[in-house]
TORKOL-4160 file (C-alpha; in steps of 0.2 Angstrom, whole numbers, padded with zeros to 4 digits, m for minus):
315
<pt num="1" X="0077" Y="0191" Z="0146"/>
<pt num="2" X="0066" Y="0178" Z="0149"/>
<pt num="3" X="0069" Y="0158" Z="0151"/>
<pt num="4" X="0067" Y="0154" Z="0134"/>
<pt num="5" X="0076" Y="0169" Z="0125"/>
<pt num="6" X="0092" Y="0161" Z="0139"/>
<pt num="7" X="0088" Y="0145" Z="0132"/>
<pt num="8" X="0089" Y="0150" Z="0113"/>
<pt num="9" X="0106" Y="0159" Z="0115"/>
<pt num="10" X="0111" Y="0145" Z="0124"/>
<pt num="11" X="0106" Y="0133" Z="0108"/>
<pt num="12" X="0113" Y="0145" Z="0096"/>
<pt num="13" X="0131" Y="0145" Z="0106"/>
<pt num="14" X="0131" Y="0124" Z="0110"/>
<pt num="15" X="0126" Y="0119" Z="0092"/>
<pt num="16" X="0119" Y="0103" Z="0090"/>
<pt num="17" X="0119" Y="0098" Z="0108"/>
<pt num="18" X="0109" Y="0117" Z="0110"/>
<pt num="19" X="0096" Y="0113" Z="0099"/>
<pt num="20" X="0093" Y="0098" Z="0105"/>
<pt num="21" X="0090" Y="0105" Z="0124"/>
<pt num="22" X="0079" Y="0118" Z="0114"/>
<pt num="23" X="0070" Y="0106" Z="0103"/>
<pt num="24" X="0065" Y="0098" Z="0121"/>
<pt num="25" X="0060" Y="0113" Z="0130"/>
<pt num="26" X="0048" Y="0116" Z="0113"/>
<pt num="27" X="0040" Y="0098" Z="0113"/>
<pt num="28" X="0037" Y="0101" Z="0133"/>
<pt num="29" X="0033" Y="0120" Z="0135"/>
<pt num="30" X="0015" Y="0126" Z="0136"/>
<pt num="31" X="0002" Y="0117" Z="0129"/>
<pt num="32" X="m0015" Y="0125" Z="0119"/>
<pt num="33" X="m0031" Y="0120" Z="0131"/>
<pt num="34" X="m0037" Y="0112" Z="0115"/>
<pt num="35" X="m0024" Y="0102" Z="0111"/>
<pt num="36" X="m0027" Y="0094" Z="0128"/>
<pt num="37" X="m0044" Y="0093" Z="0126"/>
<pt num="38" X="m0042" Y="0082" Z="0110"/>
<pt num="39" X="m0028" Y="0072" Z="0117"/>
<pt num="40" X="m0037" Y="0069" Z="0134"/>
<pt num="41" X="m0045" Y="0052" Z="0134"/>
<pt num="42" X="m0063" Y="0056" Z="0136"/>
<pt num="43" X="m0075" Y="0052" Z="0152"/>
<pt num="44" X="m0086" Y="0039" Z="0154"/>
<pt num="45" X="m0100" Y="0050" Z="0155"/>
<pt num="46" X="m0097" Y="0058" Z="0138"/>
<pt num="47" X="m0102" Y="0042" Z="0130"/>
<pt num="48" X="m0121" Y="0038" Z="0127"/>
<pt num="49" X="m0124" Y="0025" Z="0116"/>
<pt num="50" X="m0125" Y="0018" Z="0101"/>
<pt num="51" X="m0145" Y="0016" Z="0102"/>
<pt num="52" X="m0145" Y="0034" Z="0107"/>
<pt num="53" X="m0135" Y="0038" Z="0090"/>
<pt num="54" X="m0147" Y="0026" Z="0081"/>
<pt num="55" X="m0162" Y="0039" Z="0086"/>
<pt num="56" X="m0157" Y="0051" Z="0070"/>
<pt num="57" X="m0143" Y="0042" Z="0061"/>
<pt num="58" X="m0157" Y="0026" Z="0059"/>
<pt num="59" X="m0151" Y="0021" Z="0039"/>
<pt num="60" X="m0133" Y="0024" Z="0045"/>
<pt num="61" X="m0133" Y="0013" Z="0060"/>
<pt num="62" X="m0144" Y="m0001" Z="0050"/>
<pt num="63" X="m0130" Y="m0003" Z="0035"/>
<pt num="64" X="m0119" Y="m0003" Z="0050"/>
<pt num="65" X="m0128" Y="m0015" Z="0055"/>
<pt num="66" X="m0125" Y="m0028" Z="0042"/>
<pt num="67" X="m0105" Y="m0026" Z="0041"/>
<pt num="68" X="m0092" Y="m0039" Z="0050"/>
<pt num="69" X="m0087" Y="m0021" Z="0061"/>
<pt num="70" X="m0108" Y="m0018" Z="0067"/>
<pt num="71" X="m0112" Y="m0038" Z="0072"/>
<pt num="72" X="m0095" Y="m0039" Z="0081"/>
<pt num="73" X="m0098" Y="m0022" Z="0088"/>
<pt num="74" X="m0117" Y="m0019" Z="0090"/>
<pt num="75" X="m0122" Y="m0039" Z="0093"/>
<pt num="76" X="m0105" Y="m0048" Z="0101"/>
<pt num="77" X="m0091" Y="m0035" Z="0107"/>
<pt num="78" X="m0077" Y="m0044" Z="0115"/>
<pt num="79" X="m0070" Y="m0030" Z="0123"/>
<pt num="80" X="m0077" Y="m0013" Z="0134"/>
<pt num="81" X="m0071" Y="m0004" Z="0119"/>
<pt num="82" X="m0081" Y="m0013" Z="0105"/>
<pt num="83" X="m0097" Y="m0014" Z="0116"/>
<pt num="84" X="m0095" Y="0006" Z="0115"/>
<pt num="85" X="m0102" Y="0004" Z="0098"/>
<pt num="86" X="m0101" Y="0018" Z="0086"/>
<pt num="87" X="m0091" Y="0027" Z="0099"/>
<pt num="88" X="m0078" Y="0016" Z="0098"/>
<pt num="89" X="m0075" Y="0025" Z="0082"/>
<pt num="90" X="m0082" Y="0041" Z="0082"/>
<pt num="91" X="m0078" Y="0048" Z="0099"/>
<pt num="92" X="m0089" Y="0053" Z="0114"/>
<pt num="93" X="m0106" Y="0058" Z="0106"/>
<pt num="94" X="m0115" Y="0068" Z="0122"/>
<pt num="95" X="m0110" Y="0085" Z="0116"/>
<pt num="96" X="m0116" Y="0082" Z="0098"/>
<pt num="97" X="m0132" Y="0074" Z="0105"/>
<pt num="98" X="m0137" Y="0088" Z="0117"/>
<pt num="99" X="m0135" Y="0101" Z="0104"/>
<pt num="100" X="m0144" Y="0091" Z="0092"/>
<pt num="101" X="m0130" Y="0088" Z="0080"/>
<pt num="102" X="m0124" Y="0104" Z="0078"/>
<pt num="103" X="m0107" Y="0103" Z="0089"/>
<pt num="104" X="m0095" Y="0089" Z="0081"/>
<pt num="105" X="m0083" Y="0092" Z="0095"/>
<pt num="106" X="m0074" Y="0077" Z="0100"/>
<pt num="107" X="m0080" Y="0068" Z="0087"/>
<pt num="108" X="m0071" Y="0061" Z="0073"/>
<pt num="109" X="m0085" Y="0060" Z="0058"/>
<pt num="110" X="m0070" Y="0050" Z="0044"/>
<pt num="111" X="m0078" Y="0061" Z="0029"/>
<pt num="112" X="m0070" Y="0070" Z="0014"/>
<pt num="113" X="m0071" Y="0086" Z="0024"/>
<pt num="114" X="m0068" Y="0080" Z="0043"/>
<pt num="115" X="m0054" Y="0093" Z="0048"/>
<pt num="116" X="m0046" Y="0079" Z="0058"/>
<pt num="117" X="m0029" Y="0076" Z="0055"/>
<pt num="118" X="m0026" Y="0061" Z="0047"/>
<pt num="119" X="m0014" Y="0052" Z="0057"/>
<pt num="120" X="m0026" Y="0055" Z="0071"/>
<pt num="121" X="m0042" Y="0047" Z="0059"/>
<pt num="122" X="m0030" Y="0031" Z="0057"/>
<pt num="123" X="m0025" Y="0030" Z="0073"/>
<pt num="124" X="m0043" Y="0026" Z="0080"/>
<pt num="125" X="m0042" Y="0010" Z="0064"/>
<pt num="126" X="m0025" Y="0005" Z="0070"/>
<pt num="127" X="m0030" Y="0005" Z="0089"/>
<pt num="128" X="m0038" Y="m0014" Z="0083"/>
<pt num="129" X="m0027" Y="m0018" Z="0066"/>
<pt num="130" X="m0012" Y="m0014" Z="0073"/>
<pt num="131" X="m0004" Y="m0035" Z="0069"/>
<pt num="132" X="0001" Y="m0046" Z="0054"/>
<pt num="133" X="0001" Y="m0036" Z="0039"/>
<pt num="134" X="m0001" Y="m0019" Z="0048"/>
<pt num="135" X="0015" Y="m0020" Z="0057"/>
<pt num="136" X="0025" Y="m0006" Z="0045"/>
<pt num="137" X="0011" Y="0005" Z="0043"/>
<pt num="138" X="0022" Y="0018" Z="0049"/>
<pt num="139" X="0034" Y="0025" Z="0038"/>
<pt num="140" X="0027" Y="0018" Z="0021"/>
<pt num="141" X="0024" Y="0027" Z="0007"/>
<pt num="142" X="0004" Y="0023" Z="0008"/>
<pt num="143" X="0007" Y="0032" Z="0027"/>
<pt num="144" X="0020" Y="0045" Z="0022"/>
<pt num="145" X="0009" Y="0053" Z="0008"/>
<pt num="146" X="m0005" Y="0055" Z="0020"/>
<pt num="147" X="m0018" Y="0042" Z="0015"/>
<pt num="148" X="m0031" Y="0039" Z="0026"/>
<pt num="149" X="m0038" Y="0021" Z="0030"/>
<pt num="150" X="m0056" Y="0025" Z="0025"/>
<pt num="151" X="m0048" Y="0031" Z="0007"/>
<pt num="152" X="m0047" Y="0012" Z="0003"/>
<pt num="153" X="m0059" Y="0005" Z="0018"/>
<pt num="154" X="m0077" Y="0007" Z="0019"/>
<pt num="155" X="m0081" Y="0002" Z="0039"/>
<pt num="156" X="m0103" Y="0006" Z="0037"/>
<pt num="157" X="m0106" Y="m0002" Z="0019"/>
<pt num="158" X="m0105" Y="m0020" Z="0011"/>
<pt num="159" X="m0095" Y="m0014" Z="m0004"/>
<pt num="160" X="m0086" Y="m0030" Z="m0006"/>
<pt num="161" X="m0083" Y="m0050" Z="m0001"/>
<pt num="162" X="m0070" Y="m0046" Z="0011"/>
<pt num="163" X="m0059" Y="m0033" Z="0018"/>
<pt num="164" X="m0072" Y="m0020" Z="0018"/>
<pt num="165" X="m0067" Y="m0013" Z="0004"/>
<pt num="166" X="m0069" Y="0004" Z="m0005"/>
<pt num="167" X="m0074" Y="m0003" Z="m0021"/>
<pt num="168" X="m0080" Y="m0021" Z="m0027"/>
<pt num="169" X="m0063" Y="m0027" Z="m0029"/>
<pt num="170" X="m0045" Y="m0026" Z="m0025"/>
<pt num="171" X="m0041" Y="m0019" Z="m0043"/>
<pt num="172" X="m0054" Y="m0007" Z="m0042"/>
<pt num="173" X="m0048" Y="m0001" Z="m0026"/>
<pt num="174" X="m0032" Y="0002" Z="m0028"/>
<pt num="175" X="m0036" Y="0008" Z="m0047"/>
<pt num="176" X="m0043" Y="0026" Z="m0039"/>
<pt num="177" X="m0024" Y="0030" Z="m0040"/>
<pt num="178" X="m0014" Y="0018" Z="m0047"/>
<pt num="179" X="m0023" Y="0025" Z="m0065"/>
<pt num="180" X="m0009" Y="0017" Z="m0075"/>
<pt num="181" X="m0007" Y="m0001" Z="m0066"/>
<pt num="182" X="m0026" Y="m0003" Z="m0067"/>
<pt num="183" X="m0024" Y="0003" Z="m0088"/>
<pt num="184" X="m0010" Y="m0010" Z="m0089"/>
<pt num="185" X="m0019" Y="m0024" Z="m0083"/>
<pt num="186" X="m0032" Y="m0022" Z="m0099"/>
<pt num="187" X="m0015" Y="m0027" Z="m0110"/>
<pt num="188" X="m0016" Y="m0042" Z="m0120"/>
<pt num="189" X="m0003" Y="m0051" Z="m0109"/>
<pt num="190" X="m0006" Y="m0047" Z="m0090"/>
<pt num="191" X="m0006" Y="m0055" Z="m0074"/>
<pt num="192" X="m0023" Y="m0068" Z="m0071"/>
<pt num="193" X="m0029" Y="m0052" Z="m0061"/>
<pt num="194" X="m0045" Y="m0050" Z="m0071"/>
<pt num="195" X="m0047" Y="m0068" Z="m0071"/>
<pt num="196" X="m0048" Y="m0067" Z="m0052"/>
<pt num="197" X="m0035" Y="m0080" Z="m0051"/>
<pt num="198" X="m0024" Y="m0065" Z="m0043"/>
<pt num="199" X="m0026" Y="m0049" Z="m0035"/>
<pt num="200" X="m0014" Y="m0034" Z="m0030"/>
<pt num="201" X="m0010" Y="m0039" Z="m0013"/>
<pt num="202" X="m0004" Y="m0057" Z="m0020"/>
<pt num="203" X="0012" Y="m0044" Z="m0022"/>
<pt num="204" X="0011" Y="m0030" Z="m0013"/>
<pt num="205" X="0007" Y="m0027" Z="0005"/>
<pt num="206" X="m0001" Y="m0012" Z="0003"/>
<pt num="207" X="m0001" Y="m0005" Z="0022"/>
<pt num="208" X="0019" Y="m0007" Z="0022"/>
<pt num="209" X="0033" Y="m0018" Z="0018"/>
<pt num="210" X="0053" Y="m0018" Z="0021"/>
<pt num="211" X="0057" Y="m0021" Z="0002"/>
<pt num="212" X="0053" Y="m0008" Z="m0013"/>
<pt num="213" X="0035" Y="m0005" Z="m0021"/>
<pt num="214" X="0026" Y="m0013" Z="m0004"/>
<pt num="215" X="0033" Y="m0030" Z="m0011"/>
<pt num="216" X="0030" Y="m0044" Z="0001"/>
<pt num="217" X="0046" Y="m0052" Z="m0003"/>
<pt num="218" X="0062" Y="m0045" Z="m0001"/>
<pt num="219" X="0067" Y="m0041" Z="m0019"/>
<pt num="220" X="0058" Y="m0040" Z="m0035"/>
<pt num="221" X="0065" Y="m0059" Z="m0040"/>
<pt num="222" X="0060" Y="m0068" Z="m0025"/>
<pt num="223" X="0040" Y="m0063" Z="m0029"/>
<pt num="224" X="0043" Y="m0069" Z="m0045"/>
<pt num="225" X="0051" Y="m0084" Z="m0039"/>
<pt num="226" X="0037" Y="m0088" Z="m0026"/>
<pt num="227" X="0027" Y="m0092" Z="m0045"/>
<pt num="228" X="0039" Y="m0097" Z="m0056"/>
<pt num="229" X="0049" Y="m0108" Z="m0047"/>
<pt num="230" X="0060" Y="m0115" Z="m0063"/>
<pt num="231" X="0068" Y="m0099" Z="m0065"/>
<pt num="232" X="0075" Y="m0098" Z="m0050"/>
<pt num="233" X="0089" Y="m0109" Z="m0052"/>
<pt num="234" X="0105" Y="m0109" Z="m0049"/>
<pt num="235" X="0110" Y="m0112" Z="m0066"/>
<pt num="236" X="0129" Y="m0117" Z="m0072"/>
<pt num="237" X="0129" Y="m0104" Z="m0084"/>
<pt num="238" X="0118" Y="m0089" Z="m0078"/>
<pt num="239" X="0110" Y="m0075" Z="m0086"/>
<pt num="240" X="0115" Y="m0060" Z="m0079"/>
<pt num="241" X="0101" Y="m0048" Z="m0083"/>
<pt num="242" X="0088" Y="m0062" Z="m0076"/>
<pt num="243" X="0097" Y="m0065" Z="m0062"/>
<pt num="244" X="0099" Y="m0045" Z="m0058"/>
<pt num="245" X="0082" Y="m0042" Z="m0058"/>
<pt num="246" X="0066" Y="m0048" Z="m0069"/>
<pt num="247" X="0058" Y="m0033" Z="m0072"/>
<pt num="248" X="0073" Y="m0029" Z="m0085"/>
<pt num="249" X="0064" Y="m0038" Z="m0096"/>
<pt num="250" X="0046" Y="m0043" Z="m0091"/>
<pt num="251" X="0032" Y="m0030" Z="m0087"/>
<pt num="252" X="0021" Y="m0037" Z="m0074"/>
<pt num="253" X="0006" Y="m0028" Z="m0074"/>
<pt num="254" X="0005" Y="m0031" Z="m0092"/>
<pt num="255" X="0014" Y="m0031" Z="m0108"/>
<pt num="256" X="0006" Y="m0029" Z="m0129"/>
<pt num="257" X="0021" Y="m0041" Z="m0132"/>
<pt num="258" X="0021" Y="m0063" Z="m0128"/>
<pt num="259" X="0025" Y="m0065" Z="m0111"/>
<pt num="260" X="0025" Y="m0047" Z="m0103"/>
<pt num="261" X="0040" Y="m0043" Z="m0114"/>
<pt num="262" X="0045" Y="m0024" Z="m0111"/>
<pt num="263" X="0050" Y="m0024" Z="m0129"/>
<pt num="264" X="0047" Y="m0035" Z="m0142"/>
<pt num="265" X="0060" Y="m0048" Z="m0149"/>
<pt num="266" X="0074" Y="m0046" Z="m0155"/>
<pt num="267" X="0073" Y="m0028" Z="m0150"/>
<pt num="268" X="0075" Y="m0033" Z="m0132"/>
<pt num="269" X="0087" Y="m0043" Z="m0133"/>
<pt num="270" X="0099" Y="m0030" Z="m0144"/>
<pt num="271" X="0099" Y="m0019" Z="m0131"/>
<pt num="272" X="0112" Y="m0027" Z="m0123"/>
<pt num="273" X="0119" Y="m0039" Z="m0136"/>
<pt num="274" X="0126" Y="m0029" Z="m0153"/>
<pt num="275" X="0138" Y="m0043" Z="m0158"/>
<pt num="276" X="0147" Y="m0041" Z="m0176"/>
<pt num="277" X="0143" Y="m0062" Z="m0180"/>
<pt num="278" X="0125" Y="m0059" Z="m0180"/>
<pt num="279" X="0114" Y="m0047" Z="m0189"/>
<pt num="280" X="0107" Y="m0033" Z="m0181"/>
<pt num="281" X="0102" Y="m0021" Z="m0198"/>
<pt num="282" X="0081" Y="m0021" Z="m0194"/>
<pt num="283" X="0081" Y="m0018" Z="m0216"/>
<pt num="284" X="0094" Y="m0031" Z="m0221"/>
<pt num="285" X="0082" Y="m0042" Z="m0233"/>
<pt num="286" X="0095" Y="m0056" Z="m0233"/>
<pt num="287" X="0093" Y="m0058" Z="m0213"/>
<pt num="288" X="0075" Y="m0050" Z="m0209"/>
<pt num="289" X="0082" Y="m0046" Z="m0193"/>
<pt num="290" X="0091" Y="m0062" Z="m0186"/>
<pt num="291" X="0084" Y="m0080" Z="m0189"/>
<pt num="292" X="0065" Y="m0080" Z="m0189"/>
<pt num="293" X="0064" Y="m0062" Z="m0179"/>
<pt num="294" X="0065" Y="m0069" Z="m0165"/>
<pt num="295" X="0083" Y="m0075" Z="m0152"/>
<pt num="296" X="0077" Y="m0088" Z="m0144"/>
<pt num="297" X="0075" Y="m0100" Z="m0157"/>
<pt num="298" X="0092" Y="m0103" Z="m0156"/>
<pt num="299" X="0093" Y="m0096" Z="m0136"/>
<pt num="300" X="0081" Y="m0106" Z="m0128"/>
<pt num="301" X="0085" Y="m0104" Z="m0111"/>
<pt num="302" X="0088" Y="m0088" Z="m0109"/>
<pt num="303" X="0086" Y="m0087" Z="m0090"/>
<pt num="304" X="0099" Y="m0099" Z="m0087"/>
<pt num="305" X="0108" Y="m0118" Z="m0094"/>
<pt num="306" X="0113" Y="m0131" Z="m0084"/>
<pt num="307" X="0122" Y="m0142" Z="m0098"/>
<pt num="308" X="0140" Y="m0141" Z="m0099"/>
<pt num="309" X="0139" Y="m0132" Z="m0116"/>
<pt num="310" X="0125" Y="m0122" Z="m0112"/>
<pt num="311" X="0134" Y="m0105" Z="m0111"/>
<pt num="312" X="0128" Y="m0096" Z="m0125"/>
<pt num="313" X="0111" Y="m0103" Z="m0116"/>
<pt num="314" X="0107" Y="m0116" Z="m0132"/>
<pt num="315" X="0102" Y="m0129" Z="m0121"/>
């Protein structure tokens, strides 16, 4: 029996502790030449050049040109890795110049069909952006589901203002899968995204947060409170649902009800409140449906009172 078949029985007889030892033989055992290859940083004779890559890929390189990423990189490179050019990004190019662009190997092209593992492709992007709002990249759901920087970043066109976008705008980027968001947003009560007064990162952080749904605050209600600083409180008498969380009521990427109501009034409010001293029939002709069809008249401070006889929120 040979040194792993030992190792194996020894992982099946030692449990945990057994699988471990064998999980570390695995991870350190024989590794494929070409595995090392790719891992291997490459020599500096491997590199020739971005004016060498400009001979064929001449429109490439002059859109690249015109980006933040080409006159920091072509024009002004700060470090030995930037003055590498379109390297930098694309890997060692002498094998694919010297067969004339038929080998790709070593180089990492960032296309739809570019057999390079992902995680690999982002690494090259997060060898720079690796600070501020790029620090929980790993584990994110954006990360976790296998989406690739260049899905929402365009690095050799001027598609948009900033970021380097995919697509013109924020909306529009994150609208090739956010389908549903980007529909909401046409409501009649939405968000002032098309207004251009807000975008999507004004809530989410979209390369990773520590709270739910990328938020860049620690729960849904602190967002909202960054905005809406009068509900925040605290109130003497408080509403519990508002101060649970505002999404029980409000829709916020947009509503066909007044103020991105989930459900119109009274209906949203008689989800929780079926009290026996009001009306709650919807076809009781004396009542049409509470006072004016609507809670708050009387309710006007529904997310919380600070008057001593505030409680049921009247004032």
């Amino acid at each position: 029996m040979n040194a792993k078949g030992r190792i194996l029985l020894m992982a099946m007889a030692g449990g945990l502790m057994g699988l471990l030892v064998w999980a570390a033989v695995g991870v350190s055992g024989p590794v494929s030449a070409a595995a090392e290859d790719a891992d291997s940083p490459p020599a500096s004779s491997e590199f020739v050049g971005s004016e060498t890559c400009r001979l064929c890929h001449e429109k490439q390189y002059e859109r690249f040109a015109t980006t933040t990423m080409g006159k920091l990189f072509l024009k002004h490179p700060r470090t030995e890795k930037e003055a590498q050019g379109c390297e930098s990004c694309h890997g060692p190019g002498k094998l694919h110049a010297e067969s004339s662009g038929d080998s790709y190997e070593r180089l990492i092209t960032f296309s739809k069909n570019d057999p390079t593992p992902v995680d690999r492709r982002n690494s090259v992007c997060l060898g720079c952006h690796q600070k501020s709002a790029r620090l929980h990249w790993q584990g994110s759901v954006h990360e976790a589901r296998g989406l690739a920087c260049t899905v929402c970043h365009r690095v050799m066109d001027n598609h948009s203002e900033r970021y380097q976008l995919a697509k013109p705008t924020e909306i529009e980027t994150c609208g090739q899968c956010h389908i549903q968001r980007k529909a909401q947003l046409m409501r009649s009560t939405h968000m002032p995204l098309r207004e251009g007064k807000m975008t999507c990162s004004s809530c989410h952080n979209p390369h990773g947060s520590i709270s739910d749904a990328l938020l860049k605050a620690n729960s849904v209600n602190d967002l909202c409170y960054s905005c809406h600083a009068e509900k925040r409180g605290p109130f003497l008498w408080e509403h519990p649902p508002a101060m649970e969380n505002c999404a029980n009521c409000h829709e916020s990427h947009g509503s066909n009800h007044e103020a991105l109501l989930i459900t119109a009034k009274p209906k949203l409010c008689q989800k929780c409140h079926l009290e026996t001293r009001h009306p709650t029939q919807p076809h009781d002709p004396r009542t049409r449906f509470v006072f004016n069809r609507s809670c708050t008249n009387c309710h006007s401070t529904i997310h919380g009172s600070n008057h001593p006889s505030g409680r049921a929120y009247q004032r």
